[in-house]
mmJSON file of the N, C-alpha and C atoms, coordinates in Angstrom:
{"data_MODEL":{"atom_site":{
"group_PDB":["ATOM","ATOM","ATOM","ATOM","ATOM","ATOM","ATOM","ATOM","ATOM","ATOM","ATOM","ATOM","ATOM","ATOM","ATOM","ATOM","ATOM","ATOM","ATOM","ATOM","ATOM","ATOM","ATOM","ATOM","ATOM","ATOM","ATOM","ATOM","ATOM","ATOM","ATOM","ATOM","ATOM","ATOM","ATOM","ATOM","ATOM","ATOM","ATOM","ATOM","ATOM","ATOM","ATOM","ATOM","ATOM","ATOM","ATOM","ATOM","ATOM","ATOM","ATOM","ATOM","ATOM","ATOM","ATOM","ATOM","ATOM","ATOM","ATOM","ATOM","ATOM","ATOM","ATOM","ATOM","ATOM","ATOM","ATOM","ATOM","ATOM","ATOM","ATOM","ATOM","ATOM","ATOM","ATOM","ATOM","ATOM","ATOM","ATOM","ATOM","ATOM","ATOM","ATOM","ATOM","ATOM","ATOM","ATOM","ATOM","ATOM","ATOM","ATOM","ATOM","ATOM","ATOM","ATOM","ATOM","ATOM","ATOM","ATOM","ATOM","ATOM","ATOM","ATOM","ATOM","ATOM","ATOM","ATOM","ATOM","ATOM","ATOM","ATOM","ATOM","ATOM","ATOM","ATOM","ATOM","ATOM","ATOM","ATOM","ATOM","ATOM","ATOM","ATOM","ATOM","ATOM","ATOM","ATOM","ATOM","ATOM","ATOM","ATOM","ATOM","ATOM","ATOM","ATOM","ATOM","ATOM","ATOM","ATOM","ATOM","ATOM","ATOM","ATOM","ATOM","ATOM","ATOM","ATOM","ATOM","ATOM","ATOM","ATOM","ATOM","ATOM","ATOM","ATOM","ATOM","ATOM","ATOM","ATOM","ATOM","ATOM","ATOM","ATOM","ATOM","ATOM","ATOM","ATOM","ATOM","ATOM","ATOM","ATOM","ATOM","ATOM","ATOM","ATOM","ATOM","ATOM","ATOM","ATOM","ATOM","ATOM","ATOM","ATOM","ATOM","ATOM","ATOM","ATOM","ATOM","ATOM","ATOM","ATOM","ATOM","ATOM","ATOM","ATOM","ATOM","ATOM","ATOM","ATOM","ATOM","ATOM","ATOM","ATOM","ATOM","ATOM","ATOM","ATOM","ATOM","ATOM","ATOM","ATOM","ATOM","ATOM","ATOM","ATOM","ATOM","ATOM","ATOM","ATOM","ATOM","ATOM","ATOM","ATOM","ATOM","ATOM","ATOM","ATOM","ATOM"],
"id":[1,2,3,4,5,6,7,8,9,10,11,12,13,14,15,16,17,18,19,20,21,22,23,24,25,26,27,28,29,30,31,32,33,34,35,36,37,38,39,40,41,42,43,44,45,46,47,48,49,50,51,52,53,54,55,56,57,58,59,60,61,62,63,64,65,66,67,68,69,70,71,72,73,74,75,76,77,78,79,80,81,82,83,84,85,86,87,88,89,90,91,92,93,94,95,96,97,98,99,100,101,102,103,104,105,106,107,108,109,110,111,112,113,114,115,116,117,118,119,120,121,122,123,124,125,126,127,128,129,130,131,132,133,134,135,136,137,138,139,140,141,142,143,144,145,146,147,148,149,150,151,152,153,154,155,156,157,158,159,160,161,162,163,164,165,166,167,168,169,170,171,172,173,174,175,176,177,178,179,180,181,182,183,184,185,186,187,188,189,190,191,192,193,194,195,196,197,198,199,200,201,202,203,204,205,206,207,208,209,210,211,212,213,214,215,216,217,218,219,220,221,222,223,224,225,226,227,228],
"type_symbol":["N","C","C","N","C","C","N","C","C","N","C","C","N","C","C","N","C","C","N","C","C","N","C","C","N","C","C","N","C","C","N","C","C","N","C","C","N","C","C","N","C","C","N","C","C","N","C","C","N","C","C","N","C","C","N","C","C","N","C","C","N","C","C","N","C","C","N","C","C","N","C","C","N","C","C","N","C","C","N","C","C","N","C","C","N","C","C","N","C","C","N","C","C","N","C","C","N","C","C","N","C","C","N","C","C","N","C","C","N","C","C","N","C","C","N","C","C","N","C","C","N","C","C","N","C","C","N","C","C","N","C","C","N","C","C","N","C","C","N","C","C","N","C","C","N","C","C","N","C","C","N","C","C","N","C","C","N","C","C","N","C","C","N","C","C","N","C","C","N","C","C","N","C","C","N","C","C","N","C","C","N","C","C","N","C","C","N","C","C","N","C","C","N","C","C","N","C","C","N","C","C","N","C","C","N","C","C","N","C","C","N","C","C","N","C","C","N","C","C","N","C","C","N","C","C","N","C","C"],
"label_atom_id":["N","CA","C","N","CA","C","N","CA","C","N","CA","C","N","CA","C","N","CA","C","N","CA","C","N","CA","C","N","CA","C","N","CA","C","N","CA","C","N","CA","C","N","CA","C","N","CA","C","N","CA","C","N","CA","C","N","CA","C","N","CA","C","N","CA","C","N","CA","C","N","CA","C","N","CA","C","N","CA","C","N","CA","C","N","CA","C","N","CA","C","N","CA","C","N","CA","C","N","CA","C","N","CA","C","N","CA","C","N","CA","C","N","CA","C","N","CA","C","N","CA","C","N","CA","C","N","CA","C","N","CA","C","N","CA","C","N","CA","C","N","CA","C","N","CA","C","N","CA","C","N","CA","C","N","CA","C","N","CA","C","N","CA","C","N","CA","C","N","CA","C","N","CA","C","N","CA","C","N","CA","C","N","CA","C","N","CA","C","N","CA","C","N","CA","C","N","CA","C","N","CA","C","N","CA","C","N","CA","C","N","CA","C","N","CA","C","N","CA","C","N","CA","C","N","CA","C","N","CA","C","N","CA","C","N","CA","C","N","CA","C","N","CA","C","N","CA","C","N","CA","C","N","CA","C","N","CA","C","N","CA","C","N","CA","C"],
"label_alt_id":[null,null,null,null,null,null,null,null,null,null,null,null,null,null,null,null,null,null,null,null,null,null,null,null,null,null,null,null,null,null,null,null,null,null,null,null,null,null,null,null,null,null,null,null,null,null,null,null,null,null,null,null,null,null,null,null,null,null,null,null,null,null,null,null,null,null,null,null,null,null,null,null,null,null,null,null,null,null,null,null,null,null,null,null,null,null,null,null,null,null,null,null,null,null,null,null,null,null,null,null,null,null,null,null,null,null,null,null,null,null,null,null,null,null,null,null,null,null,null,null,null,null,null,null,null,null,null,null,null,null,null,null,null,null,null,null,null,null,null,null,null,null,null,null,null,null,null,null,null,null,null,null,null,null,null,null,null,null,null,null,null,null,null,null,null,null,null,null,null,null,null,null,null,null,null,null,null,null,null,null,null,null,null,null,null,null,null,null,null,null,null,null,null,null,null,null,null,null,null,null,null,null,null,null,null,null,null,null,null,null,null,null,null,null,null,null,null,null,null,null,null,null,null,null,null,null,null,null],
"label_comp_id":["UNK","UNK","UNK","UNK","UNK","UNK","UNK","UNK","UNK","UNK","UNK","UNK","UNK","UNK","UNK","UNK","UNK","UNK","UNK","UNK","UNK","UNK","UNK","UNK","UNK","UNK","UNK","UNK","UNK","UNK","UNK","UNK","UNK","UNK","UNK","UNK","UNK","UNK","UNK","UNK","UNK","UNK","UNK","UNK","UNK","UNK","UNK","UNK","UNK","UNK","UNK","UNK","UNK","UNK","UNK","UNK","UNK","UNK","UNK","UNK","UNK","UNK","UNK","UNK","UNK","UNK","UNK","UNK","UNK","UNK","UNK","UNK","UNK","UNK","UNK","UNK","UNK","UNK","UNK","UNK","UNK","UNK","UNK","UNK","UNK","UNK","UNK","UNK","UNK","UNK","UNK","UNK","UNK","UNK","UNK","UNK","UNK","UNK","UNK","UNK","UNK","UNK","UNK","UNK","UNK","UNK","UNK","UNK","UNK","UNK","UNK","UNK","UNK","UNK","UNK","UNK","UNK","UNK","UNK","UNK","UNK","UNK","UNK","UNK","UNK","UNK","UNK","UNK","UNK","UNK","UNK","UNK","UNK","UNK","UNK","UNK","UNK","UNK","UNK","UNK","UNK","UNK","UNK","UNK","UNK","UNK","UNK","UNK","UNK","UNK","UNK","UNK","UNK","UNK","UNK","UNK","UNK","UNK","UNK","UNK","UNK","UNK","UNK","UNK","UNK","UNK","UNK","UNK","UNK","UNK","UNK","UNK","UNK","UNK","UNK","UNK","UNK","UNK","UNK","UNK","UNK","UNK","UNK","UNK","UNK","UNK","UNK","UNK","UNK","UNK","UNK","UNK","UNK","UNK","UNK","UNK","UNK","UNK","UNK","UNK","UNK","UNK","UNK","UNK","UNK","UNK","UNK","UNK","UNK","UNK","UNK","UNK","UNK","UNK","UNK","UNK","UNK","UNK","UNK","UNK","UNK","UNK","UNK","UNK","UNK","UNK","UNK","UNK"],
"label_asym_id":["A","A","A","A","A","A","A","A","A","A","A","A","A","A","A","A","A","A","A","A","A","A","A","A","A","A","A","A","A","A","A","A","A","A","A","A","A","A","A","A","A","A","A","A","A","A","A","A","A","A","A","A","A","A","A","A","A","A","A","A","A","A","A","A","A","A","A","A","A","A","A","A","A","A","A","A","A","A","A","A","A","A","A","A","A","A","A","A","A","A","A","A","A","A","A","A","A","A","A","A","A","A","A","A","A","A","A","A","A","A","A","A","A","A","A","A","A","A","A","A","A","A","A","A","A","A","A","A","A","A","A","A","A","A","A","A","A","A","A","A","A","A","A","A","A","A","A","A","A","A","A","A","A","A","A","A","A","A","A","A","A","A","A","A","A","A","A","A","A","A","A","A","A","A","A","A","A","A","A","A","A","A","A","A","A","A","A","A","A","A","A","A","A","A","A","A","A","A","A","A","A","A","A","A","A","A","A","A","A","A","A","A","A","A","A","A","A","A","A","A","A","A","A","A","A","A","A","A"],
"label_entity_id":["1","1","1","1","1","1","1","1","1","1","1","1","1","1","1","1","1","1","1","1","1","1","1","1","1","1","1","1","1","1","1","1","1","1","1","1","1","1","1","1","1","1","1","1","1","1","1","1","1","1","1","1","1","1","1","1","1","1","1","1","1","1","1","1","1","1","1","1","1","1","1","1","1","1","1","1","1","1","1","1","1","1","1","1","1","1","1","1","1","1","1","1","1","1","1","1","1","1","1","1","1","1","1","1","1","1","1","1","1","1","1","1","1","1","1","1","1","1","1","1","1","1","1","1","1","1","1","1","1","1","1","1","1","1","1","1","1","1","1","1","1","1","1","1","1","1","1","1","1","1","1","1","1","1","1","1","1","1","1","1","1","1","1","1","1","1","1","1","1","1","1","1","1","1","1","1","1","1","1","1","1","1","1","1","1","1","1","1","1","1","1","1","1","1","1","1","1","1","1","1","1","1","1","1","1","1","1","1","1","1","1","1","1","1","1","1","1","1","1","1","1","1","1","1","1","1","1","1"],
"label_seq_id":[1,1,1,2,2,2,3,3,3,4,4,4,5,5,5,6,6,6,7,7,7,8,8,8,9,9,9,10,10,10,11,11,11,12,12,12,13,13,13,14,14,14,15,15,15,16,16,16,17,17,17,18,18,18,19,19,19,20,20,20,21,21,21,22,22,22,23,23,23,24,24,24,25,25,25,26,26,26,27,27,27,28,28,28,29,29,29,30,30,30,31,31,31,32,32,32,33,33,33,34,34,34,35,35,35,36,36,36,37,37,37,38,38,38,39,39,39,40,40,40,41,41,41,42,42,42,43,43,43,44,44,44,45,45,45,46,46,46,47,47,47,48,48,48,49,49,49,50,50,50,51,51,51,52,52,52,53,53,53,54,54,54,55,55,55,56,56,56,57,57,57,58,58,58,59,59,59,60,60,60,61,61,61,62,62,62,63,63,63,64,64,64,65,65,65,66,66,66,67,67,67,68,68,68,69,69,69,70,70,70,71,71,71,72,72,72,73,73,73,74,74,74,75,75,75,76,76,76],
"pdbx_PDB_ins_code":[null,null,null,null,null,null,null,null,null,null,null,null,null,null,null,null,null,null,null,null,null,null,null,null,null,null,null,null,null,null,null,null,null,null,null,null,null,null,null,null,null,null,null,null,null,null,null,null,null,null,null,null,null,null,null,null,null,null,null,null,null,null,null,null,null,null,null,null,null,null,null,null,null,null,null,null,null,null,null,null,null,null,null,null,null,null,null,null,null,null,null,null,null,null,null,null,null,null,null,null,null,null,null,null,null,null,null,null,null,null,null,null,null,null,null,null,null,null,null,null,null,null,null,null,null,null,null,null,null,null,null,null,null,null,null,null,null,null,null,null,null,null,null,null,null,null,null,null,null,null,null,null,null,null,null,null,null,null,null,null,null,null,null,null,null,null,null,null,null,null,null,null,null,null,null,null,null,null,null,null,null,null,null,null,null,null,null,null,null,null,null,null,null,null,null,null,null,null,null,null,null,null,null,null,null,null,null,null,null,null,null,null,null,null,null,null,null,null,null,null,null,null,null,null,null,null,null,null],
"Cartn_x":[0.848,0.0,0.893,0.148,1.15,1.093,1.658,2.004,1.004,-0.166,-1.047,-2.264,-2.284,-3.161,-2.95,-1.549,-0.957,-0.98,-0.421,-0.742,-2.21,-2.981,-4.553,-4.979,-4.74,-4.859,-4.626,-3.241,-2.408,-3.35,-3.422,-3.77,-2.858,-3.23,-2.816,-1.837,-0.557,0.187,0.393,0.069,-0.057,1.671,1.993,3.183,3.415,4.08,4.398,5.689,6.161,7.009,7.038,8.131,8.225,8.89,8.762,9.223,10.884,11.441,12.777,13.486,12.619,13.202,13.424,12.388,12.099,13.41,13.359,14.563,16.15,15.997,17.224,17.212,16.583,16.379,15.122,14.291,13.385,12.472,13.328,12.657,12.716,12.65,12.698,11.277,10.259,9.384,8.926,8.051,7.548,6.421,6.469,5.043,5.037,2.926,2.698,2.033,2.541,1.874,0.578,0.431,-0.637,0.133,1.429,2.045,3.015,3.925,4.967,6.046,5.933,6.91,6.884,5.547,5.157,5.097,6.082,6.268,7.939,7.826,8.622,9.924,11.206,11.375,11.95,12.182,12.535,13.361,14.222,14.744,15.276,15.094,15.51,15.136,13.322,12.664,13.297,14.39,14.688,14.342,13.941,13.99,14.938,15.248,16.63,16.244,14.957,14.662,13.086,13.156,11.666,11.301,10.16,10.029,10.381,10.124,10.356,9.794,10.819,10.17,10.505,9.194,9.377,10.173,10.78,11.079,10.477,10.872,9.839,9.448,10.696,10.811,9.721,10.037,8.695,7.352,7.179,6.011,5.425,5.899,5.12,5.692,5.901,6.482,4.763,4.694,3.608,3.87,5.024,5.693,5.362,4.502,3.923,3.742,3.637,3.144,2.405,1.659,0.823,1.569,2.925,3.136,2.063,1.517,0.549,-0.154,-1.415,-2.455,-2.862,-2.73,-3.133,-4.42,-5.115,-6.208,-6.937,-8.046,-8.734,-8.553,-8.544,-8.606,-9.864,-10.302,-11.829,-12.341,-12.898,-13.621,-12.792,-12.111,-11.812,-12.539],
"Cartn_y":[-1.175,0.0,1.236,2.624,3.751,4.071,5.019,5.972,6.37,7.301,7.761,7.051,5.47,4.153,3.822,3.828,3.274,4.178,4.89,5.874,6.217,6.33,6.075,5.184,3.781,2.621,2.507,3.333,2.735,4.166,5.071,5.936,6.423,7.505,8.253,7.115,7.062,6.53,4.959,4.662,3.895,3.032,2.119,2.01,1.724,2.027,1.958,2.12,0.679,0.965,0.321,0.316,0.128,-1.624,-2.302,-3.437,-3.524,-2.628,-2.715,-2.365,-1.244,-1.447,-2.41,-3.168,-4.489,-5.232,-5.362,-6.369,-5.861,-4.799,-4.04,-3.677,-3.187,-3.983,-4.103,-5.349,-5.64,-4.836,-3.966,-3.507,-2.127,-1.282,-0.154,0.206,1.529,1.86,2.619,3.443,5.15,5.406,5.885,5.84,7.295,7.633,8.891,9.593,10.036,11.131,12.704,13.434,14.023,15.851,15.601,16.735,17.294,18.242,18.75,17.887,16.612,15.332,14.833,15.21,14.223,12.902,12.517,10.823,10.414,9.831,9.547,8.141,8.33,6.862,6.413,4.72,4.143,2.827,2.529,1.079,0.372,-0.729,-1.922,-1.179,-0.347,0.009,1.53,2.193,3.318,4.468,5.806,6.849,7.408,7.021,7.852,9.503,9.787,10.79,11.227,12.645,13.031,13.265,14.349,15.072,14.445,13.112,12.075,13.072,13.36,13.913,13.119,12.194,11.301,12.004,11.149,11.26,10.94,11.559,11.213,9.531,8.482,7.56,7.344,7.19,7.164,7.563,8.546,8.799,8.383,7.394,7.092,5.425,4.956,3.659,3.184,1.595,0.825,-0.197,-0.1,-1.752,-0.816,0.127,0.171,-0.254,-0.822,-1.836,-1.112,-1.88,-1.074,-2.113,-1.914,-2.948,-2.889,-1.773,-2.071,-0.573,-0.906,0.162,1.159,2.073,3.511,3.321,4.732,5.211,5.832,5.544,6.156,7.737,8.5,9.815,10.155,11.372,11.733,12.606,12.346,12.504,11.682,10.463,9.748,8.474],
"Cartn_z":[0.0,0.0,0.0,-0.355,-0.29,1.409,1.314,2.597,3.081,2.038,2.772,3.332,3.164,2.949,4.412,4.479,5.523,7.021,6.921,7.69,7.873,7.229,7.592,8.271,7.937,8.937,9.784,10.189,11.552,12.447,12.115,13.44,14.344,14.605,15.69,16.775,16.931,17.881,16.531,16.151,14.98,13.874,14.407,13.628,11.944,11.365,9.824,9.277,8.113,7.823,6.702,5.601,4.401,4.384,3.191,3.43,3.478,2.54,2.331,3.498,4.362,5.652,7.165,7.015,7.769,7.035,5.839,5.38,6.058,5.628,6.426,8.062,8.78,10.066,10.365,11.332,11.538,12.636,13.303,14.451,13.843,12.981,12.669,12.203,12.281,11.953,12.134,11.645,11.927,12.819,14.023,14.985,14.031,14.289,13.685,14.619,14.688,15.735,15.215,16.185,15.693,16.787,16.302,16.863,16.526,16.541,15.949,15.386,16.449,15.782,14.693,14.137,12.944,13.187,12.096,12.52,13.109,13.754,15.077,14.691,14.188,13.826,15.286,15.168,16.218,15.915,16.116,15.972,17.137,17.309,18.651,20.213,19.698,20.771,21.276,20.485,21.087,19.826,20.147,18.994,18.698,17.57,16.719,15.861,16.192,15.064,15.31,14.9,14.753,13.162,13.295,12.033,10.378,10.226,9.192,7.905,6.893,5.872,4.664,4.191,3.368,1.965,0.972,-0.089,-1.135,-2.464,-3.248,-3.893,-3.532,-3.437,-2.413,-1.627,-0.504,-0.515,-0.861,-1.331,-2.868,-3.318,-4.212,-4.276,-3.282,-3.018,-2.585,-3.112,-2.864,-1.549,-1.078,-0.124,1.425,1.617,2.882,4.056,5.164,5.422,7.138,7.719,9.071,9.906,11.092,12.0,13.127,13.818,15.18,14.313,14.764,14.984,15.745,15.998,17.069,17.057,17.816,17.725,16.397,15.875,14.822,14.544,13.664,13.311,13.479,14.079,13.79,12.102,11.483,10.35,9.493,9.529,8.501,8.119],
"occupancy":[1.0,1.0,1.0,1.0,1.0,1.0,1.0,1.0,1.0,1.0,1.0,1.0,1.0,1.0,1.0,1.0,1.0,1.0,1.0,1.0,1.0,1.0,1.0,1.0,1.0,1.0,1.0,1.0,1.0,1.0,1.0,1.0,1.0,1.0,1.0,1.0,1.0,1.0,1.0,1.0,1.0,1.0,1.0,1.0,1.0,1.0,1.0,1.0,1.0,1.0,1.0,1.0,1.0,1.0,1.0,1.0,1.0,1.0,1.0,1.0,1.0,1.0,1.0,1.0,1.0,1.0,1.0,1.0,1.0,1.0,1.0,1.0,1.0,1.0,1.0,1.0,1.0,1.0,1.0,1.0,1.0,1.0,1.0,1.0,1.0,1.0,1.0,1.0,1.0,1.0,1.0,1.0,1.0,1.0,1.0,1.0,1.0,1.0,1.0,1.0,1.0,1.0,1.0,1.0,1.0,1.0,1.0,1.0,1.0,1.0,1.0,1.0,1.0,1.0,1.0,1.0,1.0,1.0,1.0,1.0,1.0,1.0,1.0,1.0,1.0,1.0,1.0,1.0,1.0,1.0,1.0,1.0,1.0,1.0,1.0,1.0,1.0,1.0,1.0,1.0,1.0,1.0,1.0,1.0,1.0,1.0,1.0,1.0,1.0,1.0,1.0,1.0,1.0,1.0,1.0,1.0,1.0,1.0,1.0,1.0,1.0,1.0,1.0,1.0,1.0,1.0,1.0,1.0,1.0,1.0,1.0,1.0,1.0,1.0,1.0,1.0,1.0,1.0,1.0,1.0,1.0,1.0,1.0,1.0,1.0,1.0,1.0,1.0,1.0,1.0,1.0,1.0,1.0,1.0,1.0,1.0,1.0,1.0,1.0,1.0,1.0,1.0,1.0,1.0,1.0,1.0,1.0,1.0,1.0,1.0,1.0,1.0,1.0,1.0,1.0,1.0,1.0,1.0,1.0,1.0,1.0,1.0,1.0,1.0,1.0,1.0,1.0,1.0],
"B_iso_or_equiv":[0.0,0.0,0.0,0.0,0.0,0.0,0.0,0.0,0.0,0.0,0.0,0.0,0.0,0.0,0.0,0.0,0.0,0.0,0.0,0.0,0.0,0.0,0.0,0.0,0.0,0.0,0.0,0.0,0.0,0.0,0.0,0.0,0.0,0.0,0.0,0.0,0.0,0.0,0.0,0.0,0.0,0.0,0.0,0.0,0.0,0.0,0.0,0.0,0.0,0.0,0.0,0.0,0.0,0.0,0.0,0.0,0.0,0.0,0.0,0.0,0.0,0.0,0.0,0.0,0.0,0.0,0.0,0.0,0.0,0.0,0.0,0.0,0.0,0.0,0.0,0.0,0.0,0.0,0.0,0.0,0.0,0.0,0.0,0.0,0.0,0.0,0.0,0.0,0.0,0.0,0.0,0.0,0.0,0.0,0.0,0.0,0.0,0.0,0.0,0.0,0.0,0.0,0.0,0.0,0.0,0.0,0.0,0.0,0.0,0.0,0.0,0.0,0.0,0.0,0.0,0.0,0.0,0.0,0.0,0.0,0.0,0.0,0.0,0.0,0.0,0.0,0.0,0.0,0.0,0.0,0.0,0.0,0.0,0.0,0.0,0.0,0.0,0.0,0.0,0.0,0.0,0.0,0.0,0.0,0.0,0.0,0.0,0.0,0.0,0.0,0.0,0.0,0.0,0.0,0.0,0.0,0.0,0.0,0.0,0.0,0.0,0.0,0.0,0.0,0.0,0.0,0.0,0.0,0.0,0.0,0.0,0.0,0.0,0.0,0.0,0.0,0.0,0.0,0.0,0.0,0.0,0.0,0.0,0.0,0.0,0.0,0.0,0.0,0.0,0.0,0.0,0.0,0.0,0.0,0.0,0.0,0.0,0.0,0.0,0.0,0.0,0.0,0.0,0.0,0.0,0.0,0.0,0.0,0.0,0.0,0.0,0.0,0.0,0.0,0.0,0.0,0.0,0.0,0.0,0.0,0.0,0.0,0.0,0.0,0.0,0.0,0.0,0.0],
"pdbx_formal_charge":[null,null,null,null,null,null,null,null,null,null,null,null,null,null,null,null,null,null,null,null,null,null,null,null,null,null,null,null,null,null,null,null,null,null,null,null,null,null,null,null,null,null,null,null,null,null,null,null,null,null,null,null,null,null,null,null,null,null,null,null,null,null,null,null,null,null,null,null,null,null,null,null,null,null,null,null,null,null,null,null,null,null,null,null,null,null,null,null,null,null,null,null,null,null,null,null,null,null,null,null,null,null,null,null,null,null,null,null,null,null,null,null,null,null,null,null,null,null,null,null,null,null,null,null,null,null,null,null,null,null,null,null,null,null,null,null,null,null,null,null,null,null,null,null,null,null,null,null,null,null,null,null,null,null,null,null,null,null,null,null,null,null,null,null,null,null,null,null,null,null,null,null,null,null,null,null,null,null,null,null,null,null,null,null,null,null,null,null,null,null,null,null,null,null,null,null,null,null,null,null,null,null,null,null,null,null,null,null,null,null,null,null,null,null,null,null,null,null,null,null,null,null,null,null,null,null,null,null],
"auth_seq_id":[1,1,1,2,2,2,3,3,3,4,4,4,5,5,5,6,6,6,7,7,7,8,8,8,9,9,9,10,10,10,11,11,11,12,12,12,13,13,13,14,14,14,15,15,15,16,16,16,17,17,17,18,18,18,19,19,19,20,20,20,21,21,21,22,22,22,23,23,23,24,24,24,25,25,25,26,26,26,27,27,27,28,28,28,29,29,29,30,30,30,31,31,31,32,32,32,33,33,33,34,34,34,35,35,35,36,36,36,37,37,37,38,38,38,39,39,39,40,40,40,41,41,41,42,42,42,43,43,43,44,44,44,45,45,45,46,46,46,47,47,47,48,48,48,49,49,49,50,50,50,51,51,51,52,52,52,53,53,53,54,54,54,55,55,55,56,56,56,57,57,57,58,58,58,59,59,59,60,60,60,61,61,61,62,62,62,63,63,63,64,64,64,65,65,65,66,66,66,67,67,67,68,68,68,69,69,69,70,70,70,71,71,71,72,72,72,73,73,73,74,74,74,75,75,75,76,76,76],
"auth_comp_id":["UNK","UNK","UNK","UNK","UNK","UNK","UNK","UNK","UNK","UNK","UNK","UNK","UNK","UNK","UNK","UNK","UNK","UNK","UNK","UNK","UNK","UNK","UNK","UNK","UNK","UNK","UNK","UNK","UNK","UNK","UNK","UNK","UNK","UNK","UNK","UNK","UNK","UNK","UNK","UNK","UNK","UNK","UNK","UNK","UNK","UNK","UNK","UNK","UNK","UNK","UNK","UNK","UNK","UNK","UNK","UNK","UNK","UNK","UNK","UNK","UNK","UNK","UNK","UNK","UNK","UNK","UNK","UNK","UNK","UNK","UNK","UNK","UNK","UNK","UNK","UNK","UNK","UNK","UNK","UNK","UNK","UNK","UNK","UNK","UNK","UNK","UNK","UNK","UNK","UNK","UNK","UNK","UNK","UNK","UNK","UNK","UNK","UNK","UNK","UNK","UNK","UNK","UNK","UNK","UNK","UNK","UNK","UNK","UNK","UNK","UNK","UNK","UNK","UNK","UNK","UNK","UNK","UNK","UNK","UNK","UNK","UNK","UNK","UNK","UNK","UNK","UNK","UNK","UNK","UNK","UNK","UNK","UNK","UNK","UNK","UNK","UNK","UNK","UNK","UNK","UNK","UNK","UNK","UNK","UNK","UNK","UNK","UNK","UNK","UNK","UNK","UNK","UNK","UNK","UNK","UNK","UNK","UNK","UNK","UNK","UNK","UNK","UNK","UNK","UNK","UNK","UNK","UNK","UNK","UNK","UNK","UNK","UNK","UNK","UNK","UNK","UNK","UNK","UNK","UNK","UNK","UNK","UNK","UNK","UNK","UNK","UNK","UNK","UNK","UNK","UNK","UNK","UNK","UNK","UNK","UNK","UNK","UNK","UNK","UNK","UNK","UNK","UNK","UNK","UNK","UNK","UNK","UNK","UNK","UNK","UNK","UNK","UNK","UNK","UNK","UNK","UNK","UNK","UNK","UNK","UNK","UNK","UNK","UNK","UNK","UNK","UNK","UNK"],
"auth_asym_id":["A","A","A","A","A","A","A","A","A","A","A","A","A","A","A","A","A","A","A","A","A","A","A","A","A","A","A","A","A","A","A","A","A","A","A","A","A","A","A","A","A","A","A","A","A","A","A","A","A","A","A","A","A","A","A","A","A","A","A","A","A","A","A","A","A","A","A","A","A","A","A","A","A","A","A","A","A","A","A","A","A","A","A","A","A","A","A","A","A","A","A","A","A","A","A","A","A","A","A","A","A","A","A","A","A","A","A","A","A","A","A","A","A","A","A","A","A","A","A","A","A","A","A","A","A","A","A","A","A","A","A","A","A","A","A","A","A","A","A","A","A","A","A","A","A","A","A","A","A","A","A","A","A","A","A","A","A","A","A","A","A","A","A","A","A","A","A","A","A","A","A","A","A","A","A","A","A","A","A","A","A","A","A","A","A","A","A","A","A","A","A","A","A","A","A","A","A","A","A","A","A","A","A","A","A","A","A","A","A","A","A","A","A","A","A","A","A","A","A","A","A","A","A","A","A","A","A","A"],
"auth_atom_id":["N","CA","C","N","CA","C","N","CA","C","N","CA","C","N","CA","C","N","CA","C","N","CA","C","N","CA","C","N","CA","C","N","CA","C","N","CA","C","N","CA","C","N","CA","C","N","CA","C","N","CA","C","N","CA","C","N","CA","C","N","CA","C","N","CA","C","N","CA","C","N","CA","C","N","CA","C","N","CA","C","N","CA","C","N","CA","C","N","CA","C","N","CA","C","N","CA","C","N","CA","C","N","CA","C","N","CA","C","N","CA","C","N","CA","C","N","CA","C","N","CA","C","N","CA","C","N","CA","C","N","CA","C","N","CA","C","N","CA","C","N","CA","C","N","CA","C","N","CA","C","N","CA","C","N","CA","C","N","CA","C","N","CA","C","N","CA","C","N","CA","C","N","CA","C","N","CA","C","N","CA","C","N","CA","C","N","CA","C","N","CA","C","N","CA","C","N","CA","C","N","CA","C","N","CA","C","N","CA","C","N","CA","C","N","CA","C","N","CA","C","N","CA","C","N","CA","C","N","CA","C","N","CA","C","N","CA","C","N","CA","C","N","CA","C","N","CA","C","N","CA","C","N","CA","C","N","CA","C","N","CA","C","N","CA","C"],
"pdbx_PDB_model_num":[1,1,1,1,1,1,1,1,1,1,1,1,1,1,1,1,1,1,1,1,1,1,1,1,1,1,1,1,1,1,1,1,1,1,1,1,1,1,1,1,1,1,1,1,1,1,1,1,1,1,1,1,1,1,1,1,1,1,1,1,1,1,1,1,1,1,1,1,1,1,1,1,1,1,1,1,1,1,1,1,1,1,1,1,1,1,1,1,1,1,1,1,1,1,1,1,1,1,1,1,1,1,1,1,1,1,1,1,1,1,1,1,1,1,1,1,1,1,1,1,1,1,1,1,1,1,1,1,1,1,1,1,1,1,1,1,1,1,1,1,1,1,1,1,1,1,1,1,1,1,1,1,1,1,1,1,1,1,1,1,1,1,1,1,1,1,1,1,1,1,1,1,1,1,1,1,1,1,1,1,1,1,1,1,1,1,1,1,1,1,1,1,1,1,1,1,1,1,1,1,1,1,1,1,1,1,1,1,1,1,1,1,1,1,1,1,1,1,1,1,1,1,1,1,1,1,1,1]
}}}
């Protein structure tokens, strides 16, 4: 799925990450937040990074994927 598929699904607090990155490490993935952080990366449970500003590779990449689910968005 794309980015914005994915990130829809997962929700607020919500994890997501791409496949090529699971291949490259397994514990890496983007929580999304609903605050100045944006989206939040993290690998082997610790945060390495805020403010994730996808690329255009990324943003038009289909290998998406939802690892855990957050809370719902309201009006989506």
């Amino acid at each position: 799925m794309n980015i914005f598929e994915a990130v829809k699904i997962a929700g607020i607090g919500g994890k997501v990450t791409r496949s090529r990155d699971i291949e490259a490490d397994p514990t890496f993935y983007y929580q999304i937040t609903n605050t100045l952080a944006r989206l939040i990366m993290f690998t082997h449970g610790e945060q390495i990074g805020i403010r994730y500003e996808p690329s255009y590779d990324d943003l038009v990449a289909n290998d998406w994927v939802v690892i855990k689910k957050g809370t719902s968005v309201k009006g989506s």
